[in-house]
C-alpha positions in Angstrom: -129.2 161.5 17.7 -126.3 162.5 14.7 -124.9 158.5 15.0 -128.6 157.6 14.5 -128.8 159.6 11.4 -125.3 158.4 10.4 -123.3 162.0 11.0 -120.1 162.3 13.0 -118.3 164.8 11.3 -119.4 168.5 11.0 -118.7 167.9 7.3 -121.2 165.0 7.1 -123.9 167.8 9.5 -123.2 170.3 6.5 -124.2 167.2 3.7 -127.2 166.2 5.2 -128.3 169.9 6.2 -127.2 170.9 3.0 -129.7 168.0 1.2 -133.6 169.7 1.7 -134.7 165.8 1.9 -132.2 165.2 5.1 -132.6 168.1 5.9 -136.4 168.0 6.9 -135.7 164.6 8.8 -132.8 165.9 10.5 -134.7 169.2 11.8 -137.5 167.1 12.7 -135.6 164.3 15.0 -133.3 167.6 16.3 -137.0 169.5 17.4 -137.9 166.3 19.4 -134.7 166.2 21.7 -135.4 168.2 25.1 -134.7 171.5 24.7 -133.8 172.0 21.2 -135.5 175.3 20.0 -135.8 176.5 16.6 -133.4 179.3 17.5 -131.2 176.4 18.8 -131.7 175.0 14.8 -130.8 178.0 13.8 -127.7 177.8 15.8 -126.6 174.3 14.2 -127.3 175.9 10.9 -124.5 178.9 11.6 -122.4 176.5 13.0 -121.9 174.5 10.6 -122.1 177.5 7.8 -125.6 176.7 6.4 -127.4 179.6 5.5 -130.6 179.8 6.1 -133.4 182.9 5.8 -133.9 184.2 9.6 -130.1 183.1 10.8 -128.5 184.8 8.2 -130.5 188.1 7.8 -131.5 188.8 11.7 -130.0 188.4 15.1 -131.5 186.4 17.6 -133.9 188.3 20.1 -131.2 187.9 23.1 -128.2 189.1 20.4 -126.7 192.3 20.2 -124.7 193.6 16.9 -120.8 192.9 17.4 -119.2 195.9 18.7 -115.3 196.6 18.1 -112.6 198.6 19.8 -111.6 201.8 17.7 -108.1 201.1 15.6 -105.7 202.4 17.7 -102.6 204.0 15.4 -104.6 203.2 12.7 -104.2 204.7 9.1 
């Protein structure tokens, strides 16, 4: 599906996502593979650092918030 849109470096996904006219055809022909889910879109967006509305202000509904180990020695 990328070599058909003419993208086969995650620097040439981050162009064509970042251009709103690829980007609508891109989305589009993504959507129509098996499987692909608009959370899976959101995915590819985070992946290769494009931020959109709902993947950069929410988690997804299967998500939890990071969690990290207390410092330990820590000043």
């Amino acid at each position: 599906m990328f070599e058909g849109q003419g993208i086969e470096t995650v620097m040439e996904l981050r162009g064509a996502l970042g251009d709103p006219g690829r980007r609508t055809v891109l989305r589009e022909a993504l959507s129509a593979v098996r499987h692909v889910s608009p959370k899976t879109l959101e995915y590819i967006d985070t992946l290769s650092e494009i931020s959109t509305g709902a993947a950069a202000t929410s988690l997804g509904v299967d998500e939890e918030p990071p969690t990290f180990p207390p410092s330990v020695g820590a000043n």
